[in-house]
C-alpha positions as a Markdown table, in Angstrom:
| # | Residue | x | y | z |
|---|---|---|---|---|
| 1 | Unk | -22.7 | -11.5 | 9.2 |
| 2 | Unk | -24.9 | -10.4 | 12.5 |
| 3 | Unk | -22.4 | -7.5 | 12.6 |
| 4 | Unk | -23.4 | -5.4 | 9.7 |
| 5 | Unk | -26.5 | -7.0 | 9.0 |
| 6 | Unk | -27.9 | -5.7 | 12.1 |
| 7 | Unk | -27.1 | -3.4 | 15.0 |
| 8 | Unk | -27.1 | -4.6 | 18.6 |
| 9 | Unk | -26.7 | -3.1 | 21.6 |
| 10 | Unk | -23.8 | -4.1 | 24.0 |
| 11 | Unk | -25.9 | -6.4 | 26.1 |
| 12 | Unk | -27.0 | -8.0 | 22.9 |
| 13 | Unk | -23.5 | -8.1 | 21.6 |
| 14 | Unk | -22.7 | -9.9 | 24.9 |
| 15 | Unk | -25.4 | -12.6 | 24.7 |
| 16 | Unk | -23.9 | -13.1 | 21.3 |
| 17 | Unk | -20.4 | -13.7 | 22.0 |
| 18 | Unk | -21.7 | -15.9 | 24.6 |
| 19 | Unk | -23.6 | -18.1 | 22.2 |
| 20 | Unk | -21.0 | -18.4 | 19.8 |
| 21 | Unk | -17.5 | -19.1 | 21.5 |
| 22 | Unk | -16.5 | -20.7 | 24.5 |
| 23 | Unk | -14.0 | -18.9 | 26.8 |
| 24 | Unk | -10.6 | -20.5 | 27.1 |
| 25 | Unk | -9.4 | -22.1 | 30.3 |
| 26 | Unk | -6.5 | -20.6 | 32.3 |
| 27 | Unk | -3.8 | -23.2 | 30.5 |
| 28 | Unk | -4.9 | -21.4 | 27.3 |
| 29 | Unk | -5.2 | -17.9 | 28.6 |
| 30 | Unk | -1.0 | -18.5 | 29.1 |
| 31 | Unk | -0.6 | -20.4 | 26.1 |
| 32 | Unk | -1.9 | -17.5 | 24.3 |
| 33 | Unk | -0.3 | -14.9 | 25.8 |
| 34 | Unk | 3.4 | -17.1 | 25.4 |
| 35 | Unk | 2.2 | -17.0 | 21.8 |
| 36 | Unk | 1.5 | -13.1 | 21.8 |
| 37 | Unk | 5.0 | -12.7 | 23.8 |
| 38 | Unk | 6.6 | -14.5 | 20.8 |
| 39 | Unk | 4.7 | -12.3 | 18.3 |
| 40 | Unk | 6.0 | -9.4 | 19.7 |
| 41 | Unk | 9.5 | -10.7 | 19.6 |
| 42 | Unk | 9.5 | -10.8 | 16.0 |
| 43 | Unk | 9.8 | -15.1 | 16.2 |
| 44 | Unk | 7.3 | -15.5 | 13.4 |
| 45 | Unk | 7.7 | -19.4 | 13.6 |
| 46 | Unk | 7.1 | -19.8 | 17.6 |
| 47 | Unk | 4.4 | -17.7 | 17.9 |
| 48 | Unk | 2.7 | -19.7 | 14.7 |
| 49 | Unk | 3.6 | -23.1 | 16.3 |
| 50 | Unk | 1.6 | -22.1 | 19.7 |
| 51 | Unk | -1.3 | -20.3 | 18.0 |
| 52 | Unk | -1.9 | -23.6 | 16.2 |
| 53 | Unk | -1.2 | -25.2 | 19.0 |
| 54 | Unk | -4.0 | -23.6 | 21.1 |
| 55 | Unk | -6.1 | -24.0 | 18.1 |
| 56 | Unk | -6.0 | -27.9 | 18.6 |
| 57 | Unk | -6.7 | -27.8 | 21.9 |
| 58 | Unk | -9.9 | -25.4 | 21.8 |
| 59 | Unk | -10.8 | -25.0 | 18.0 |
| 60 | Unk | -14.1 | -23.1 | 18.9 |
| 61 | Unk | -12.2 | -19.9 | 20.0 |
| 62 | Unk | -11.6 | -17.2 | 17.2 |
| 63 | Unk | -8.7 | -15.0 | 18.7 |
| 64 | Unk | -5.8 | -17.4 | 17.5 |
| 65 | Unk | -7.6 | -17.7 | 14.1 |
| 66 | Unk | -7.4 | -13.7 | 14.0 |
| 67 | Unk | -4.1 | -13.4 | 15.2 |
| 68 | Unk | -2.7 | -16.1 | 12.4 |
| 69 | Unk | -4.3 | -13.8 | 9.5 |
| 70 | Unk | -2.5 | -11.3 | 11.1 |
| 71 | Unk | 0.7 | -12.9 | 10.9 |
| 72 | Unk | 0.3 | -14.4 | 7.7 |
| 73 | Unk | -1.0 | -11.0 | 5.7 |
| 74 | Unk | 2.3 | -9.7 | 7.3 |
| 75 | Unk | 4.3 | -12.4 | 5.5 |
| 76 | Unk | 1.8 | -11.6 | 2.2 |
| 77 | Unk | 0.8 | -15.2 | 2.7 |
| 78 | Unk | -2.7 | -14.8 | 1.2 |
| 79 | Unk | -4.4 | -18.4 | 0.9 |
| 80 | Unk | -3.2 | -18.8 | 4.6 |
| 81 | Unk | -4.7 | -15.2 | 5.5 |
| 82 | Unk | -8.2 | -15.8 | 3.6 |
| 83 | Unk | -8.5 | -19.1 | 5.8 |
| 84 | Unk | -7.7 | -17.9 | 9.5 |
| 85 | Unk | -9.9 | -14.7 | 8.5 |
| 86 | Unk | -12.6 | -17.0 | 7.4 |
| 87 | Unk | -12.7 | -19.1 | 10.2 |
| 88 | Unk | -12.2 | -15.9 | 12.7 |
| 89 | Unk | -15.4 | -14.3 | 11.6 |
| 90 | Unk | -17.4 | -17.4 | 11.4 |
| 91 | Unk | -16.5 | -18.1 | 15.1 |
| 92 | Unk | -16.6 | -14.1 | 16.1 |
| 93 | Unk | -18.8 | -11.9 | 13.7 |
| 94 | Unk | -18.2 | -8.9 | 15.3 |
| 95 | Unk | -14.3 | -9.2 | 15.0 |
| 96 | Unk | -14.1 | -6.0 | 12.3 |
| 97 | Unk | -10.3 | -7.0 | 12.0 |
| 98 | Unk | -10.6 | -10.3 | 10.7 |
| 99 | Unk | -13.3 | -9.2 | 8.1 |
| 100 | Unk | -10.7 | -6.7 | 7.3 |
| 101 | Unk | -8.2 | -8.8 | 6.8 |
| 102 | Unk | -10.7 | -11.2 | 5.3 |
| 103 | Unk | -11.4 | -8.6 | 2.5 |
| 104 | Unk | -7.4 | -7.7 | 2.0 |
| 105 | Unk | -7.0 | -11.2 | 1.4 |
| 106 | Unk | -9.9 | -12.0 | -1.1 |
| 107 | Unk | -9.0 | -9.2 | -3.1 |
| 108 | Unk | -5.3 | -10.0 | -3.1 |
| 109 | Unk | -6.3 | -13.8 | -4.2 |
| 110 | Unk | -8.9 | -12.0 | -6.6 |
| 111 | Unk | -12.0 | -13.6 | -4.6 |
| 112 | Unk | -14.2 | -10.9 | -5.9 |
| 113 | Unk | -17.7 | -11.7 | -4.5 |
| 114 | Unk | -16.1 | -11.8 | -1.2 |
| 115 | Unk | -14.0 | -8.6 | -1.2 |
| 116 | Unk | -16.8 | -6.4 | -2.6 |
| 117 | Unk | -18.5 | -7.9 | -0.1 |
| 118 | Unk | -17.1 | -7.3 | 2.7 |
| 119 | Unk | -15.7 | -3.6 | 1.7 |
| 120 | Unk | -19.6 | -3.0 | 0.8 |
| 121 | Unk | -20.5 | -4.1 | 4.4 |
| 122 | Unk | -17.7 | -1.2 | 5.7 |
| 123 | Unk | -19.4 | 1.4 | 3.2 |
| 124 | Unk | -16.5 | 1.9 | 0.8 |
| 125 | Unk | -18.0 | 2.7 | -2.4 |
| 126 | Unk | -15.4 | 3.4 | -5.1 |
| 127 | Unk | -15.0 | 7.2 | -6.2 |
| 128 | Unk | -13.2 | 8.2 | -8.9 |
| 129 | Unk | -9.6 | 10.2 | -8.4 |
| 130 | Unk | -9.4 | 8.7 | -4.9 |
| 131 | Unk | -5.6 | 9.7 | -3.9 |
| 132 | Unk | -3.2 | 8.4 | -1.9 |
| 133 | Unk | 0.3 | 8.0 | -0.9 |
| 134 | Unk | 2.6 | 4.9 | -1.0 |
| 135 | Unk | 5.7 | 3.9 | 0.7 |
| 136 | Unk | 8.5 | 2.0 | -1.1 |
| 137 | Unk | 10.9 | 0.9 | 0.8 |
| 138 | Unk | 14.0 | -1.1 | -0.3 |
| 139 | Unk | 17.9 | -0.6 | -0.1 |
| 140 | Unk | 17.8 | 0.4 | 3.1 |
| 141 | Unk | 15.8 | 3.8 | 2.3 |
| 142 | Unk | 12.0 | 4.5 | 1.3 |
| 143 | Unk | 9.9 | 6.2 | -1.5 |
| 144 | Unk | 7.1 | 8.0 | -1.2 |
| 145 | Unk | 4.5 | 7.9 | -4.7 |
| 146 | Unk | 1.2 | 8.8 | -5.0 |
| 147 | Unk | -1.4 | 6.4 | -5.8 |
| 148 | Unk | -5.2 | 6.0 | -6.6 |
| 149 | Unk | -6.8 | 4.1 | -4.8 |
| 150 | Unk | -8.9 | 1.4 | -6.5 |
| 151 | Unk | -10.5 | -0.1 | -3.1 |
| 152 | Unk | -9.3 | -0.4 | 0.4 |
| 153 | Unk | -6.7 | -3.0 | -0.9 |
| 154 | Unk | -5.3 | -2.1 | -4.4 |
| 155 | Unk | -3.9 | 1.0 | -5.5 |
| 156 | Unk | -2.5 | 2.0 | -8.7 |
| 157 | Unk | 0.9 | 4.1 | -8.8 |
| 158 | Unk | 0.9 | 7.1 | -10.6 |
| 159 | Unk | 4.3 | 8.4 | -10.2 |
| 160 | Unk | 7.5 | 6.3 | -11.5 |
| 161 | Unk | 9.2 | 4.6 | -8.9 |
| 162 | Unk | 13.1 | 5.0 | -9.2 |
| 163 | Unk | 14.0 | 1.1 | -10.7 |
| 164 | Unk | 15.8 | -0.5 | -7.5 |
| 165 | Unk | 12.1 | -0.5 | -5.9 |
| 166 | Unk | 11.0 | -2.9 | -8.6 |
| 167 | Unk | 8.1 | -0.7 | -8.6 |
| 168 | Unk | 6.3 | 0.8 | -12.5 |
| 169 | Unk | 4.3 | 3.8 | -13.2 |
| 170 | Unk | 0.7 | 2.4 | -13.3 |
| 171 | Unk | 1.6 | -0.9 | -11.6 |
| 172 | Unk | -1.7 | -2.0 | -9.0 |
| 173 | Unk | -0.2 | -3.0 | -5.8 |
| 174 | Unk | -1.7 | -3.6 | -2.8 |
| 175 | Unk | -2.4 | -2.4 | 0.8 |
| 176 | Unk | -4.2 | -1.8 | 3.6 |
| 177 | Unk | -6.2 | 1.4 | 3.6 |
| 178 | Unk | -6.8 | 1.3 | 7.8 |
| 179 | Unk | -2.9 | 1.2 | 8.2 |
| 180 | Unk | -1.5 | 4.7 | 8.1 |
| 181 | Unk | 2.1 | 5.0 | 8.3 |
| 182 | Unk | 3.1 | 8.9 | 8.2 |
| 183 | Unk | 1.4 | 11.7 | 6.1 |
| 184 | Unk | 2.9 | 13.3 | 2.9 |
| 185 | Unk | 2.6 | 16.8 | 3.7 |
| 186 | Unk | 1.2 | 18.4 | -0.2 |
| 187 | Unk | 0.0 | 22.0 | -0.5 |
| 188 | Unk | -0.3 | 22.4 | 3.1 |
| 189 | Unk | -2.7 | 19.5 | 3.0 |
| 190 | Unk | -1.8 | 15.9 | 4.8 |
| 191 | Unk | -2.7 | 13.3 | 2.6 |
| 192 | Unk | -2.3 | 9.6 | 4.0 |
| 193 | Unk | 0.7 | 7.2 | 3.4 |
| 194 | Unk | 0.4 | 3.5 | 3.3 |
| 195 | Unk | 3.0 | 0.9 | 3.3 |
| 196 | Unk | 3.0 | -1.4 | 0.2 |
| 197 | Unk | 1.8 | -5.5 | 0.8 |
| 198 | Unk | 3.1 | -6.6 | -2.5 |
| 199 | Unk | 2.4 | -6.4 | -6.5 |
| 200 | Unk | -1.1 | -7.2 | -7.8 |
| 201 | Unk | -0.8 | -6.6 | -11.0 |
| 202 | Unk | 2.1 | -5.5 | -13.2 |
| 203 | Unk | 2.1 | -2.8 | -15.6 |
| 204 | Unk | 3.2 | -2.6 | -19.2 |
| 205 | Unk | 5.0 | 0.2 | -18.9 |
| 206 | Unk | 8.7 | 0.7 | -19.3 |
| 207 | Unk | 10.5 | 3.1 | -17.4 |
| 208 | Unk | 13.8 | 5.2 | -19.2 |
| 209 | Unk | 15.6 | 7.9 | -18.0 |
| 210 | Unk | 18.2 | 11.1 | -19.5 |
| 211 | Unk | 19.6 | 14.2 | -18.2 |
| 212 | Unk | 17.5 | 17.4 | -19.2 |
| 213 | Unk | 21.0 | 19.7 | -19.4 |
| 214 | Unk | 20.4 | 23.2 | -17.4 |
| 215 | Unk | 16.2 | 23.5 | -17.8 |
| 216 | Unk | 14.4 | 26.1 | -16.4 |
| 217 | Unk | 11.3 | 25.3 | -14.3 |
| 218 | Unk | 9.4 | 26.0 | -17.4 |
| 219 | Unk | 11.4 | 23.7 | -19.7 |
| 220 | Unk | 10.7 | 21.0 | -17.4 |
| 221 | Unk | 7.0 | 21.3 | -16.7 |
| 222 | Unk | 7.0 | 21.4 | -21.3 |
| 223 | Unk | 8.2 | 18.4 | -21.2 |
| 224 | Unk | 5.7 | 17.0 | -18.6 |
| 225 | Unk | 2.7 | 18.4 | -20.8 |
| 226 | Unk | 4.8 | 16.8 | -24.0 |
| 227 | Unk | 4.5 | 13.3 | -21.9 |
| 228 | Unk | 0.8 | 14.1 | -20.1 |
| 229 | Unk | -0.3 | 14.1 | -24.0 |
| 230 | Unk | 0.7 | 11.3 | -25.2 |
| 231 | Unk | -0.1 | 9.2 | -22.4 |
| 232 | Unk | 3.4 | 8.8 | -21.0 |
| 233 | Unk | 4.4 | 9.0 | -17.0 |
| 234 | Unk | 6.7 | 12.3 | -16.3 |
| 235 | Unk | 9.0 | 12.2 | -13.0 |
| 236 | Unk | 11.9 | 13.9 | -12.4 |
| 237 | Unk | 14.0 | 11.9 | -9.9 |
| 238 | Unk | 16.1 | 14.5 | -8.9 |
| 239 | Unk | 13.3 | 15.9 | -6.5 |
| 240 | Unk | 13.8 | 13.9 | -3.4 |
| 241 | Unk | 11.4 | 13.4 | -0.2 |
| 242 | Unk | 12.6 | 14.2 | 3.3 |
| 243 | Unk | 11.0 | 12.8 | 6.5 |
| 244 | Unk | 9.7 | 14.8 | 9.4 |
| 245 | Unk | 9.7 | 12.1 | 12.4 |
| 246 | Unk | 7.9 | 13.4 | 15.3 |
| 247 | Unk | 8.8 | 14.6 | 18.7 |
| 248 | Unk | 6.3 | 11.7 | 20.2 |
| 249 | Unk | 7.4 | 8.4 | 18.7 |
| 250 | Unk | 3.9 | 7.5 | 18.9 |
| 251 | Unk | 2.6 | 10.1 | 16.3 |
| 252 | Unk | 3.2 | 8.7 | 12.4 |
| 253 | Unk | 6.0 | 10.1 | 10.7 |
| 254 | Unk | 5.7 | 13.2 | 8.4 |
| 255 | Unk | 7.0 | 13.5 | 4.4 |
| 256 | Unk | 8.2 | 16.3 | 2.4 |
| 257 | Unk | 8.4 | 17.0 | -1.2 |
| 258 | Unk | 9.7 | 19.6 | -2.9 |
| 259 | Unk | 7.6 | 20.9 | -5.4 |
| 260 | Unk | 9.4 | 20.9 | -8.7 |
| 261 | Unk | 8.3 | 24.3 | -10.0 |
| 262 | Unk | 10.5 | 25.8 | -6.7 |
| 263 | Unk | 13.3 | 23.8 | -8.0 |
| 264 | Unk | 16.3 | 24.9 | -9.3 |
| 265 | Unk | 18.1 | 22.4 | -11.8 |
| 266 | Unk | 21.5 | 24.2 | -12.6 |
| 267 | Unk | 23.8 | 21.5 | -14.2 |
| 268 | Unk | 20.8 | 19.1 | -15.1 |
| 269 | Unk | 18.0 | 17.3 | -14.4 |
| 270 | Unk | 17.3 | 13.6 | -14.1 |
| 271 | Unk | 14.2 | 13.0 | -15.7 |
| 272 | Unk | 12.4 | 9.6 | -15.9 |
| 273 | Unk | 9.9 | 9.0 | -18.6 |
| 274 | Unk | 7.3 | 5.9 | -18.9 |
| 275 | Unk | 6.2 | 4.6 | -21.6 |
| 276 | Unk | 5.5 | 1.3 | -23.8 |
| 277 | Unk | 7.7 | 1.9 | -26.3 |
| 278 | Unk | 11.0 | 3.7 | -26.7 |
| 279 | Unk | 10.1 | 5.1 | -30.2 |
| 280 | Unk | 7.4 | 7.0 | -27.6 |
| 281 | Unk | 9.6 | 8.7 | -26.0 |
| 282 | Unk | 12.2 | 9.7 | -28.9 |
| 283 | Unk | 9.3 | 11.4 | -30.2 |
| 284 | Unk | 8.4 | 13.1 | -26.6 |
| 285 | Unk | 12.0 | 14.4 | -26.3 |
| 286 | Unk | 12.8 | 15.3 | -29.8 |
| 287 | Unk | 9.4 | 17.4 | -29.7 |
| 288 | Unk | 10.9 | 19.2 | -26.3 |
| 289 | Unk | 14.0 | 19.7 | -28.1 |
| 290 | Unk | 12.3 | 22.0 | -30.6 |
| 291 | Unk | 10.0 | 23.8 | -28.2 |
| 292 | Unk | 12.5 | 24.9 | -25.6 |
| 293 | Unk | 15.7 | 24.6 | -27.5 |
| 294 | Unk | 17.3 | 22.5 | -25.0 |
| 295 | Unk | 19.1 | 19.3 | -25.0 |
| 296 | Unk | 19.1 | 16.0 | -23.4 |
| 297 | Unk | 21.6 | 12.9 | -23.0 |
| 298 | Unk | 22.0 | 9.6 | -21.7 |
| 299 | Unk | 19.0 | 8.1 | -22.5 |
| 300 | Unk | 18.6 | 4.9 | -20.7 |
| 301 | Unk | 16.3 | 2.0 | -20.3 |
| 302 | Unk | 15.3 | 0.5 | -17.1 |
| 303 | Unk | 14.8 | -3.2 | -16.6 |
């Protein structure tokens, strides 16, 4: 761990590279870049085929290790991850990729010694209320939620996802705090937007929904103190997000919200409630019935 343990200077850094691997020949060089071509191409199972290939013929050099964890954190194959990263640091130390990846992949596999280890070494240090944003995406459109973030590989969702993301309120997923996919544009702030790498752990929560007929702004945001009380999750999935994409294709994507106190819900809102139980939120619902005098129907659970 030469890398973080201790800084060197370029010249150092050279000697050190030197020491540890040994410089393909020109039959590799092509190998590898046929592999990289295939990579590129979106043929998963070529490019793995020749990265292992090269690997048999010069198992001393760490760049096909490091481009295999790649490959297999995109395909959320973890054990497969933790072992290319593994064996890409041990051959290139300085490689902060592969200890990335490394890290991503012990904490998915819950390897804890490593992962703190590692994200200790990159000077994360966990601070409470940490926010982020997350992108669902599934039936051919996308979700954005907001998230705290637990580490740089696990965050845990704080809004309810709409049901066909097979996402809950409070569920820990992971992903990968270096990868920045757009921005979620909130009171004139950016905050960041990550794409999700899979479930972690899944939460107890249930997720029901009902139409709140005609509320005023006010009536809603009682009801989302009613739920903030009692330890529910409040979302009202008639507030949608629209996407900004940029005028250079190169610049990450921007996301809109509408924030629900601008919001007018003439003809009803679609309110999604999260709780445990559904005697929890009977109660929640039957005590906003009497405080705003409004009404409710189609209450529904969510599998």
């Amino acid at each position: 761990m030469a890398f973080f343990e201790k800084k060197l200077n370029f010249g150092e850094r050279l000697c050190l590279r030197d020491v540890k691997m040994e410089f393909p020949n020109d039959n590799i060089q092509q190998l590898f870049k046929a592999a990289e071509n295939y990579e590129r191409s979106s043929d998963v199972y070529n490019a793995v085929k020749l990265f292992k290939k090269i690997i048999r013929l010069q198992p001393d050099w760490a760049p096909p290790y490091a481009r295999l964890a790649g490959l297999y954190k995109s395909r959320q194959d973890w054990k497969a991850t933790l072992h290319y990263s593994k064996k890409a640091v041990a051959l290139d130390s300085l490689d902060q990729d592969s200890w990335w990846t490394l890290g991503i992949a012990a904490t998915a596999l819950k390897k804890w010694r490593i992962g703190r280890s590692v994200w200790t070494k990159f000077g994360w240090t966990a601070k409470p209320k940490t926010l982020g944003c997350l992108r669902l995406q599934y039936d051919n459109r996308f979700e954005i939620v907001w998230m705290q973030m637990l580490d740089p590989a696990r965050g845990m969702i704080l809004n309810i996802p709409h049901p066909a993301s097979d996402r809950r309120y409070r569920d820990v997923v992971l992903f990968d705090r270096r990868n920045v996919v757009g921005h979620n544009i909130y009171n004139k702030r950016k905050v960041p937007v990550y794409d999700e790498l899979g479930e972690f752990k899944r939460s107890l929560f249930q997720v029901f929904s009902c139409v709140l007929h005609d509320p005023a702004p006010d009536d809603v945001k009682a009801l989302e103190i009613i739920c903030n009380n009692n330890g529910l999750g409040f979302e009202i999935w008639s507030n949608a997000t629209s996407e900004l994409l940029p005028a250079n294709r190169k610049d990450p994507p921007e996301f809109y919200g509408p924030q629900w106190l601008e919001q007018s819900y003439k003809g009803g809102a679609l309110a999604a409630i999260a709780a445990q139980h559904e005697a929890e939120v009977l109660h929640a619902l039957n005590s906003w019935q009497i405080i705003t005098l409004k009404n409710y129907s189609g209450l529904e659970r969510h599998q």
